[in-house]
FISEKE-297104 format. One record per residue: x, y, z of N, C-alpha, C, CB in turn. Coordinates in steps of 0.02 Angstrom, whole numbers, plus 50000, padded with zeros to 5 digits. Glycine has a CB too. Layout:
# FISEKE-297104
SITE   neast   nnorth     nup   caeast   canorth    caup   ceast   cnorth     cup   cbeast   cbnorth    cbup
SITE       X        Y       Z        X         Y       Z       X        Y       Z        X         Y       Z
...
END
This chain:
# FISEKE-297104
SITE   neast   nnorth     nup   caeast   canorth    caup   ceast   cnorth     cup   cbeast   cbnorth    cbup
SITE   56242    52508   56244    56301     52469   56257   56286    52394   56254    56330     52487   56326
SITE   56232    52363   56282    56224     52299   56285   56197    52263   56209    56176     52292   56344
SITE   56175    52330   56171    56160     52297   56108   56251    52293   56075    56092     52351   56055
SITE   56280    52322   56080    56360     52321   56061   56384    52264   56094    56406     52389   56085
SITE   56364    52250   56149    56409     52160   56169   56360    52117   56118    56398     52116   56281
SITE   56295    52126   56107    56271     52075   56057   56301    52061   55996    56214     52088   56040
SITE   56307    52106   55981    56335     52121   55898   56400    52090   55911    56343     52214   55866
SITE   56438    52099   55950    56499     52078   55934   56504    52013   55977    56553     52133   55946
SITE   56476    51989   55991    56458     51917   56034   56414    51874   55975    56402     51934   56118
SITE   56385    51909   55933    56368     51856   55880   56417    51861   55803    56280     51868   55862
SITE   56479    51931   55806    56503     51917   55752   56571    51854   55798    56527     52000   55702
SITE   56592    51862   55837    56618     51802   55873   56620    51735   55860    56596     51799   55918
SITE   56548    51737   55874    56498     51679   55853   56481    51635   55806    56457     51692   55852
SITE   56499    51689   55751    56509     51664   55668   56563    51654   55651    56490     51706   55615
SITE   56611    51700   55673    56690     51696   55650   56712    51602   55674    56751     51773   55710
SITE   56699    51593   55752    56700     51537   55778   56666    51480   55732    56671     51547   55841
SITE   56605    51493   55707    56575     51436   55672   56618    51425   55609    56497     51448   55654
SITE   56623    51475   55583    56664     51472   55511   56711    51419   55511    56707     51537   55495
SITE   56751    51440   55562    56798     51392   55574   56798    51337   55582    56821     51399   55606
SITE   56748    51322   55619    56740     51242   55639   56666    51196   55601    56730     51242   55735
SITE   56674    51219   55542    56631     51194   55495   56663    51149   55464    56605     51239   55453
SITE   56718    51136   55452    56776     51102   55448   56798    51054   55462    56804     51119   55462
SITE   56777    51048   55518    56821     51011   55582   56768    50935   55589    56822     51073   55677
SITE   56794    50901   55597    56776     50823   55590   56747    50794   55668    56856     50775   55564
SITE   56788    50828   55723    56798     50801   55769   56715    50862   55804    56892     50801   55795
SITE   56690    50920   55776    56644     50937   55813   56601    50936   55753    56653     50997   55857
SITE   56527    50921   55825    56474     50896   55770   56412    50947   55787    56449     50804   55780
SITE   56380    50940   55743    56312     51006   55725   56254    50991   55713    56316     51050   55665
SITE   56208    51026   55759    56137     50983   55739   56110    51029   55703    56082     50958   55799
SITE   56102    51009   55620    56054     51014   55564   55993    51035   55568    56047     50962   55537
SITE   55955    51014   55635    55870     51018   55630   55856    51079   55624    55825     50991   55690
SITE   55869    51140   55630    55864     51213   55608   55849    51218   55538    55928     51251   55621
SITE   55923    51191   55506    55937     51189   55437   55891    51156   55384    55996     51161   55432
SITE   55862    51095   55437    55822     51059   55392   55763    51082   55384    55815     50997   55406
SITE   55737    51123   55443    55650     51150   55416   55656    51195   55376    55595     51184   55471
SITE   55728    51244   55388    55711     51297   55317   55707    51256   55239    55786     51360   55308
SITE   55756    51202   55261    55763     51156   55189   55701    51144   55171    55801     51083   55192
SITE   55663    51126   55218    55595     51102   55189   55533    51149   55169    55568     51059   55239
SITE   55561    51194   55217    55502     51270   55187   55540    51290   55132    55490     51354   55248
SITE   55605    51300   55120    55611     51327   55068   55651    51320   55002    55617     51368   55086
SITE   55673    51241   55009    55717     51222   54950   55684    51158   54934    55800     51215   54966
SITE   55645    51112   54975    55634     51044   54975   55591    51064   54896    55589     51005   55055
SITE   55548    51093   54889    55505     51093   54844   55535    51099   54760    55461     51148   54867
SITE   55585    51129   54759    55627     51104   54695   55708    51070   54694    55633     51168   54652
SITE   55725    51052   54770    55800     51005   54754   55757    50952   54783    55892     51025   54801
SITE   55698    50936   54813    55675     50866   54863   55700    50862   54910    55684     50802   54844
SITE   55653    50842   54951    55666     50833   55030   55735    50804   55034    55610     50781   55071
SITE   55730    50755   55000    55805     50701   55000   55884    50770   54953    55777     50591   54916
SITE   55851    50816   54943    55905     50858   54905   55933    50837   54842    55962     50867   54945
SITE   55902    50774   54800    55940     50755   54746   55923    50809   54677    55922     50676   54733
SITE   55869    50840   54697    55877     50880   54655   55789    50865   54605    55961     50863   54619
SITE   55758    50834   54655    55684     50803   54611   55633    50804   54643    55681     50732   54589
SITE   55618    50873   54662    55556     50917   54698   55486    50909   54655    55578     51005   54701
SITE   55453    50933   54665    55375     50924   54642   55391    50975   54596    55303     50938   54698
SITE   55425    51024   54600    55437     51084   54543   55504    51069   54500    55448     51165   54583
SITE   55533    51032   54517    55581     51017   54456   55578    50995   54389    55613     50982   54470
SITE   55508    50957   54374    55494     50932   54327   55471    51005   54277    55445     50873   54345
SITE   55458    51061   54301    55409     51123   54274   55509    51173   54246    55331     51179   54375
SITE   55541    51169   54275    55601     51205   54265   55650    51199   54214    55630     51198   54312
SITE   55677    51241   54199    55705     51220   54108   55763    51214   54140    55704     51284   54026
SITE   55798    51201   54195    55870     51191   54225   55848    51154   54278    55915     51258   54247
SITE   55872    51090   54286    55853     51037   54364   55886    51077   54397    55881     50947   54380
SITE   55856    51062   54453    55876     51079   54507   55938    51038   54529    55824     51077   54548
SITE   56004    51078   54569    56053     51044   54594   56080    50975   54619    56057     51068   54624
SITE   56087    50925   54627    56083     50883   54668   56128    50915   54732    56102     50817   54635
SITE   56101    50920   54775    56158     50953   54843   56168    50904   54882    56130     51016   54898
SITE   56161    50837   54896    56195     50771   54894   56249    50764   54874    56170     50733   54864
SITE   56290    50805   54824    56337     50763   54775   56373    50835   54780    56305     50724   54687
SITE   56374    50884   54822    56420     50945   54800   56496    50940   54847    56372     51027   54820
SITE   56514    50890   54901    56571     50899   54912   56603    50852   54870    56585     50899   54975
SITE   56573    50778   54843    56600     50737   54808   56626    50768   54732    56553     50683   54807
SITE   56556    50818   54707    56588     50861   54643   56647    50895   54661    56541     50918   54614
SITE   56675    50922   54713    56719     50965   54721   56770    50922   54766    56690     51031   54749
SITE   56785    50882   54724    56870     50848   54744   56854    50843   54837    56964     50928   54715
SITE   56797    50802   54873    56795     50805   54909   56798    50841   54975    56807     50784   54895
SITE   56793    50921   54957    56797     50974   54993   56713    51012   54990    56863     51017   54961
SITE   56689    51029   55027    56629     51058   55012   56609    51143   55020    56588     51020   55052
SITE   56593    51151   54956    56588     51228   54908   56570    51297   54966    56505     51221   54839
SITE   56596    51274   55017    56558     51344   55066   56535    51394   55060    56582     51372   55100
SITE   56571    51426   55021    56591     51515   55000   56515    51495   54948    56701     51547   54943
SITE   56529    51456   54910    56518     51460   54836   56443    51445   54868    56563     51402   54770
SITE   56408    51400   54888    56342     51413   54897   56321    51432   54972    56307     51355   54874
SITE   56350    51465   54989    56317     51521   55049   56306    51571   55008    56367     51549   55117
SITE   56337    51610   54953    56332     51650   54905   56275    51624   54850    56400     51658   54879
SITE   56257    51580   54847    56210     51549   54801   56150    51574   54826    56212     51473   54796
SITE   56154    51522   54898    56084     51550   54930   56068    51622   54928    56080     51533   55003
SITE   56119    51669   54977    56118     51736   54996   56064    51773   54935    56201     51766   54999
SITE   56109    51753   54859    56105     51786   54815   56159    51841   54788    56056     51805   54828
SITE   56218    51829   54821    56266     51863   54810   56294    51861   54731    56312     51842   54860
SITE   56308    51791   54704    56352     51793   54629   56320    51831   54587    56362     51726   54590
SITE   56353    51878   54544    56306     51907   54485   56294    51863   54426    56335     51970   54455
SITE   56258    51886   54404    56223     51849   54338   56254    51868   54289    56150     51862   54322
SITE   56261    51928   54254    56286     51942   54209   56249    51955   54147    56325     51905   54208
SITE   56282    51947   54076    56255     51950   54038   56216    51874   54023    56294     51981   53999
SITE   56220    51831   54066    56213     51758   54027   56116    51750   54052    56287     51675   54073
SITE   56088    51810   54060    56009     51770   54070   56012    51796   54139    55998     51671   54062
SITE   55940    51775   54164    55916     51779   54235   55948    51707   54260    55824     51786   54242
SITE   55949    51718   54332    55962     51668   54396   55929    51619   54395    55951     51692   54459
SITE   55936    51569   54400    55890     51482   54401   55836    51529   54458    55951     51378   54449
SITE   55874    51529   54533    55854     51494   54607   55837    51561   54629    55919     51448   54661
SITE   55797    51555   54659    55773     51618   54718   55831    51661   54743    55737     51583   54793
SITE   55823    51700   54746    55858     51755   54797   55839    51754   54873    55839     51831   54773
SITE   55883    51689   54920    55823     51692   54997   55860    51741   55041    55812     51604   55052
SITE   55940    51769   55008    55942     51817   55069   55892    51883   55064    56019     51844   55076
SITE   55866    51894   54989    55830     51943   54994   55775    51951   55030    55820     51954   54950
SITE   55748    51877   55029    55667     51853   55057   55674    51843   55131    55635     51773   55021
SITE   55775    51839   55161    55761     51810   55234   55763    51904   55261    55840     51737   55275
SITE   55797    51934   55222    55827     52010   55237   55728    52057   55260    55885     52053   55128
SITE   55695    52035   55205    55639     52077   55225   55583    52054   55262    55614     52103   55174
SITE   55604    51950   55283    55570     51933   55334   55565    51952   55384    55574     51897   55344
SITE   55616    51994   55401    55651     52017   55480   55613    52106   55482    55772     52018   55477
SITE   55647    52119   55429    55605     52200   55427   55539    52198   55439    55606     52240   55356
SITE   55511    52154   55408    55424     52137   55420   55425    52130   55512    55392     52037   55370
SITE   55436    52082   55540    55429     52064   55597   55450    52120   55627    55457     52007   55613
SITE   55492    52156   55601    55517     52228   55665   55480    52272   55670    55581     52275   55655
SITE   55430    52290   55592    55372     52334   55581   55333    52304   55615    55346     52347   55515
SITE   55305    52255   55630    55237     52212   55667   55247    52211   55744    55231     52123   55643
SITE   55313    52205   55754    55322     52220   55841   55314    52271   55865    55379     52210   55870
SITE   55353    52315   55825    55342     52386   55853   55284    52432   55842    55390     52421   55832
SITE   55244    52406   55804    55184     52432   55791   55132    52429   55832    55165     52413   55743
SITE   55155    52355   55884    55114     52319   55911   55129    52335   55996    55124     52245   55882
SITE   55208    52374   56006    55238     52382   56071   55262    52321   56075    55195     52402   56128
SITE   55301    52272   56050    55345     52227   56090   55405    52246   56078    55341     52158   56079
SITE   55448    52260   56034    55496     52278   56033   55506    52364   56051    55512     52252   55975
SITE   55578    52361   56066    55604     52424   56059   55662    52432   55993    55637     52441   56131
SITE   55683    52483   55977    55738     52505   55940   55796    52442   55942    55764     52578   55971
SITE   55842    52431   56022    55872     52385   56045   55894    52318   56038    55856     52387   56075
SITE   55817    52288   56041    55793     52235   56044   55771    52197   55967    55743     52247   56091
SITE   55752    52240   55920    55727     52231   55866   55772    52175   55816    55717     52299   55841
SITE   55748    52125   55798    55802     52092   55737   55848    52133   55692    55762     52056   55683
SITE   55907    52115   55690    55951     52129   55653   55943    52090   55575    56009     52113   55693
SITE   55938    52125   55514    55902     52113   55482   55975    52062   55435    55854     52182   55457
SITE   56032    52108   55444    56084     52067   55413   56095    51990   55475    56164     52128   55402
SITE   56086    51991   55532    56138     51942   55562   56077    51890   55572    56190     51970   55640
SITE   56005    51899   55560    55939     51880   55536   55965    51822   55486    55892     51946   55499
SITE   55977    51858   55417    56007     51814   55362   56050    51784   55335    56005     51821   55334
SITE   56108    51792   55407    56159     51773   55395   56145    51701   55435    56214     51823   55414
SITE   56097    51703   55477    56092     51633   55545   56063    51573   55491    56013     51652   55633
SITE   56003    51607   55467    55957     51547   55411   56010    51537   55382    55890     51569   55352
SITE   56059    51561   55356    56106     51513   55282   56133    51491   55316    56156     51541   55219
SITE   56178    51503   55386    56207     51440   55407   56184    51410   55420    56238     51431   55438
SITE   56126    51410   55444    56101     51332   55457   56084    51301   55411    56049     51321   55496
SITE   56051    51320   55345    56052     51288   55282   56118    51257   55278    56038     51335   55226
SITE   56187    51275   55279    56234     51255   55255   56244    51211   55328    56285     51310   55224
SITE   56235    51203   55366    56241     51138   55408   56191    51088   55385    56229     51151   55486
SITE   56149    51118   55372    56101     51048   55349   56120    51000   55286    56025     51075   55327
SITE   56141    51068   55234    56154     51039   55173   56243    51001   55173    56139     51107   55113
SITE   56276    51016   55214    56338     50991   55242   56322    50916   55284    56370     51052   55295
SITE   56260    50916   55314    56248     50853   55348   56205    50803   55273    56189     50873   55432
SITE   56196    50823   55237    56165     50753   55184   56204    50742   55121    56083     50765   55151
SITE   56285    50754   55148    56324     50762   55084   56334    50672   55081    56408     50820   55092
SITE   56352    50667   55012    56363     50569   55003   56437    50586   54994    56317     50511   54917
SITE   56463    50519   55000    56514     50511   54990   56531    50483   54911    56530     50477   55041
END
């Protein structure tokens, strides 16, 4: 039962954030967002996000500028469109492989790892164990607060 108030105390939680991602008048601290940025995007968009990482120069497609994505988009910023970027959700299609990493895949089996290592180890129980989806759903929002906090005008 108490894992059932979690679950639905953190889909709450998200539904609530969704919403107020938006909102002008409440504000969000990034620093979450920014170390994943730096473990795991700084190295081909740059720390600064313009898109000119130590690995961008090696890539046959620059990297994004994510600085410039609510100003590209008529001043509204792409939510859907790169929470799905990151995740790895859009398909590819016939047009080639994907530029960018797949990190919901990489955040999805970070969590499975850690649940195999706890419980192997006796710290966790069944209960208690990371949720492997609401795991990779927390890292992208905070990516998308971070990358929402270095937008230019």
């Amino acid at each position: 039962m108490k894992f059932v108030v979690q679950i639905i105390s953190l889909i709450c939680l998200s539904m609530f954030s969704l919403q107020t991602f938006a909102s002008d008048s409440i504000s969000h601290d990034p620093v979450l967002g920014g170390i994943e940025f730096e473990r795991s995007c700084a190295i081909c968009h740059g720390f600064d996000g313009k898109g000119n990482g130590i690995m961008s120069e090696s890539l046959t497609k620059k990297p994004t500028d994510l600085t410039m994505l609510t100003k590209n988009n008529n001043g509204h910023f792409p939510f859907s469109n790169v929470y799905r970027t990151i995740d790895g959700s859009p398909s590819v299609g016939v047009h080639g492989t994907r530029e960018m990493p797949v990190w919901g895949d990489r955040y999805r089996k970070e969590a499975e790892e850690y649940n195999k290592l706890a419980k192997k180890y006796h710290e966790i129980t069944d209960q208690s164990e990371i949720n492997e989806y609401l795991y990779t759903r927390g890292l992208i929002l905070d990516l998308l607060v971070y990358i929402m906090s270095i937008q230019e005008e």
